[in-house]
C-alpha positions as CSV (number, residue, x, y, z in Angstrom):
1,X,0.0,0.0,0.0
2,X,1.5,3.4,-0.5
3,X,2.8,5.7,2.5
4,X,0.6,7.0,4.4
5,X,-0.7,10.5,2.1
6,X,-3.7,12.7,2.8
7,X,-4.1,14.5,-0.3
8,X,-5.4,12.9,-3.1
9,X,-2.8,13.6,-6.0
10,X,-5.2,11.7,-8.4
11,X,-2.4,11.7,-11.1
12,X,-3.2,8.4,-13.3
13,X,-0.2,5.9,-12.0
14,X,0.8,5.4,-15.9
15,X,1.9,9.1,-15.9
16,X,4.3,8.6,-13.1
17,X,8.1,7.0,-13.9
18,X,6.8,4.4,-16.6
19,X,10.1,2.4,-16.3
20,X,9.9,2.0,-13.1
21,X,6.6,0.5,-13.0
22,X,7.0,-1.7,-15.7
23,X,10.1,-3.3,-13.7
24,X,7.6,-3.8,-11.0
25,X,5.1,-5.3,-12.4
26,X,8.1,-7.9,-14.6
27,X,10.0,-8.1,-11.8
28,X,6.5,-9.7,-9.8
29,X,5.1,-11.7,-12.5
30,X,6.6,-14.5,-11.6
31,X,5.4,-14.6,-8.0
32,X,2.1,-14.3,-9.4
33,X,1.4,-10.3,-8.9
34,X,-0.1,-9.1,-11.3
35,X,0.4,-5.2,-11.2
36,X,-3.1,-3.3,-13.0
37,X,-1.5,0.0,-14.3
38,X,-4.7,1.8,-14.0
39,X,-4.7,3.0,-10.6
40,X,-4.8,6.1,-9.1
41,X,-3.3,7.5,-6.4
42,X,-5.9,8.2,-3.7
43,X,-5.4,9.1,-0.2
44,X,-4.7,6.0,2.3
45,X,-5.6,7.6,5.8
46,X,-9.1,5.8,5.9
47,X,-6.8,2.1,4.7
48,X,-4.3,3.2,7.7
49,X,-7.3,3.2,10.5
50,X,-9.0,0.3,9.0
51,X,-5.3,-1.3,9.3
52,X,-5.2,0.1,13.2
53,X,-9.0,-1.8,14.0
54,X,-7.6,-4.9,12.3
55,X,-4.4,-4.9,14.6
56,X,-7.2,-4.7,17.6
57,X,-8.9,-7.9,15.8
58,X,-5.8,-10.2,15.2
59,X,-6.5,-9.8,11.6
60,X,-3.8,-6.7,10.1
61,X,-2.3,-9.3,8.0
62,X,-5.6,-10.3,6.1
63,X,-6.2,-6.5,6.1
64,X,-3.4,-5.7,4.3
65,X,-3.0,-8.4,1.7
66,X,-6.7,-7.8,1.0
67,X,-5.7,-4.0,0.2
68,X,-3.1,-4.9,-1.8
69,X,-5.1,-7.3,-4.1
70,X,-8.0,-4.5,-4.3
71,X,-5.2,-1.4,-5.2
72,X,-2.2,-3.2,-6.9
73,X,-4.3,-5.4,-9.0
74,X,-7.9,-4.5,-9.5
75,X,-6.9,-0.6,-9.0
76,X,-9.6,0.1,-6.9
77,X,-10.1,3.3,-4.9
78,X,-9.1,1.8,-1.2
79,X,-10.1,5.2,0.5
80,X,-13.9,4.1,-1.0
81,X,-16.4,3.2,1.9
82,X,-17.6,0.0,0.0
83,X,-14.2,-0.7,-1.0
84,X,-13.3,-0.5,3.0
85,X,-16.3,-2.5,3.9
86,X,-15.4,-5.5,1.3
87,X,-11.7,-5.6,2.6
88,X,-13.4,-5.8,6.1
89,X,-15.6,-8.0,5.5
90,X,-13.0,-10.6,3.3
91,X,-11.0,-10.2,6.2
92,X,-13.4,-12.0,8.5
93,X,-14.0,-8.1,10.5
94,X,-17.5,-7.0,11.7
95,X,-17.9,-4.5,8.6
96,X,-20.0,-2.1,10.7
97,X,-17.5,-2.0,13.5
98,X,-14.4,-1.6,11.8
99,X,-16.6,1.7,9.7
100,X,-17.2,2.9,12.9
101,X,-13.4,2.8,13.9
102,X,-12.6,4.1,10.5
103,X,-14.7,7.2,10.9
104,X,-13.6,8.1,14.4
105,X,-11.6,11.4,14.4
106,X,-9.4,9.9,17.2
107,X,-8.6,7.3,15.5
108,X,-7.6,9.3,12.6
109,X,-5.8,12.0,14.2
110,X,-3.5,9.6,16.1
111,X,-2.8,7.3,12.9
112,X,-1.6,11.0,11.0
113,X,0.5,11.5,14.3
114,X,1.9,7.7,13.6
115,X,2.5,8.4,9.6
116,X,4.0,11.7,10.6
117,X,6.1,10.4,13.3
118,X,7.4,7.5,11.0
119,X,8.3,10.3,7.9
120,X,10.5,11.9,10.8
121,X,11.6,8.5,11.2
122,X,13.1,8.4,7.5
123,X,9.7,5.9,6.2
124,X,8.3,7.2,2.9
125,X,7.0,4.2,1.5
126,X,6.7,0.4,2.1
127,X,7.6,-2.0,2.5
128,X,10.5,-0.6,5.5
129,X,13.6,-1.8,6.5
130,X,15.6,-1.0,9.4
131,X,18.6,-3.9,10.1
132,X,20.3,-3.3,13.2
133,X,23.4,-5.8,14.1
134,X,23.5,-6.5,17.7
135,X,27.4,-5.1,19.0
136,X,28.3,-3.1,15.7
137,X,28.7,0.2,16.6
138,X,27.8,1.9,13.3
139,X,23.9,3.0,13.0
140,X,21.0,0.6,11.6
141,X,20.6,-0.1,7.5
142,X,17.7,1.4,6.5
143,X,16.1,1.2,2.8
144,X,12.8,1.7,1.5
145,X,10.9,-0.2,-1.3
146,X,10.7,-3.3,-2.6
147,X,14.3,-5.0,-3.0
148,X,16.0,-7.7,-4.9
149,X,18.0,-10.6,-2.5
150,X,20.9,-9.5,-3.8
151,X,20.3,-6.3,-1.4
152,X,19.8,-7.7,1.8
153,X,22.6,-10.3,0.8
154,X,25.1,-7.1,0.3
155,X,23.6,-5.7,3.6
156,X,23.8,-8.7,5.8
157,X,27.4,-9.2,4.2
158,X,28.8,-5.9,5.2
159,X,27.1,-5.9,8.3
160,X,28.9,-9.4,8.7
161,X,32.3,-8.1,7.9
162,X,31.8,-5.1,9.9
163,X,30.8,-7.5,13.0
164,X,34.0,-9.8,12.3
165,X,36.4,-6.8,12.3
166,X,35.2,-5.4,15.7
167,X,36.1,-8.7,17.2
């Protein structure tokens, strides 16, 4: 799902770094993603709390692979109130709870304090990684986006050699 954003930029997704995406959507194919390049990007706030109810309900994981599926590949609108409901619902989540969670201003106001908190934080997207080696001195590895192997291969290398060298 994208970082948290509350503005809708509603810039068609095929406008925005065509190479890149195209790598995406190759690069996944063989997992069996199957990237629809007609989304839009829409404002996720409404996704974020619905994600915070489903942390309450054991069921974040099913939350979030269900908004995947709905934004990645059918490119629908997850800030949508019957798009919520449906991801809810596939999620095995009391629809009309989670709404109500959804629509609390509370809620809301402390998942923008979260997103803005994290930005400070260096997230800007996800997935996030931070890799901290217990005992080396030098600061965490931290990388955004979606990665080839070969990156956390170099990472956890270095961080190995850096580890054996302190010894």
């Amino acid at each position: 799902m994208p970082a948290l954003h509350h503005g809708s930029l509603g810039k068609h997704l095929s406008s925005l770094c065509p190479e890149a995406k195209q790598n995406i959507s190759r690069s996944n194919e063989p997992r069996g993603i199957s990237f629809n390049p007609n989304r839009h990007v829409v404002n996720t706030l409404k996704s974020h709390c619905l994600l915070d109810y489903a942390a309450t309900e054991n069921k974040q994981d099913a939350v979030a692979e269900s908004l995947f599926h709905h934004y990645f590949e059918q490119a629908h609108n997850i800030s949508r109130e019957d798009v919520l409901q449906q991801v809810a619902s596939e999620a095995g989540l009391d629809a009309t709870a989670a709404m109500k969670h959804v629509d609390d201003k509370g809620v809301a106001s402390r998942v923008k304090a979260e997103g803005l908190e994290a930005r400070q934080h260096g997230v800007n997207g996800v997935p996030f990684f931070s890799i901290i080696a217990k005992g080396c001195p030098d600061p965490p590895v931290a990388f955004s986006g979606a990665q080839p192997p070969d990156t956390f291969k170099k990472v956890f290398s270095r961080l190995l050699n850096q580890l054996k060298s302190s010894i």
